[in-house]
N, C-alpha and C positions, 0 to 999 in steps of 0.2 A: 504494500500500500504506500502512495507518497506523501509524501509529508507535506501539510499543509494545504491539502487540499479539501479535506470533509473539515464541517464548525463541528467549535467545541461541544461535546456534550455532557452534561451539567444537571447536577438538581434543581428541579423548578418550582415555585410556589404560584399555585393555582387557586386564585377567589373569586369565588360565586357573589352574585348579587344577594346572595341569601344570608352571609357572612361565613360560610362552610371556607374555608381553607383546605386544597389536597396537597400533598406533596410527591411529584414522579421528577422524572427526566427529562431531561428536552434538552434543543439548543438554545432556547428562549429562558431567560433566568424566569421572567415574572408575566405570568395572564392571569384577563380576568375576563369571566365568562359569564352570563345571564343567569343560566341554570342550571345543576348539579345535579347528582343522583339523592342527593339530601330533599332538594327542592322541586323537582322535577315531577309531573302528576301521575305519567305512569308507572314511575318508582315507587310514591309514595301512595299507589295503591287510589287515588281519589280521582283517576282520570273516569270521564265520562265519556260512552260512546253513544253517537249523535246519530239516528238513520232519519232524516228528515224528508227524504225522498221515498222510503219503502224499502229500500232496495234490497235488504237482506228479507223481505216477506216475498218480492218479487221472484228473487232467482230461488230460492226453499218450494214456492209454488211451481216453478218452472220445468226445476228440476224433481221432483216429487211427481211427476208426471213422467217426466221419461224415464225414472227407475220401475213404475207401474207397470208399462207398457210391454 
């Protein structure tokens, strides 16, 4: 490998808008991100899923027909 060709890579400190701190690696000493596995909805288990058009009744009917058949 030659020298001085790849960045350094370095432990990084990662902050959420949620105040969660992670700590990995990176080339990047310091980020900060929106949202984390801390604050995140389908982490923390509170996401909701939204069919406002049918469409999970639609194809269940669809297909619930052609396994019939």
């Amino acid at each position: 490998m030659k020298k001085d060709t790849h960045p350094e890579y370095m432990e990084a400190k990662v902050t959420c808008a949620c105040g969660n701190v992670l700590t990995t690696r990176s080339t990047v000493k310091e980020m900060h991100v929106n949202t984390c596995s801390q604050c995140h909805p389908f982490y923390t288990g509170k996401a909701k899923y939204i069919d406002t058009e049918g469409r999970v009744e639609r194809f269940r009917k669809r297909y619930a027909q052609a396994t019939t058949d």
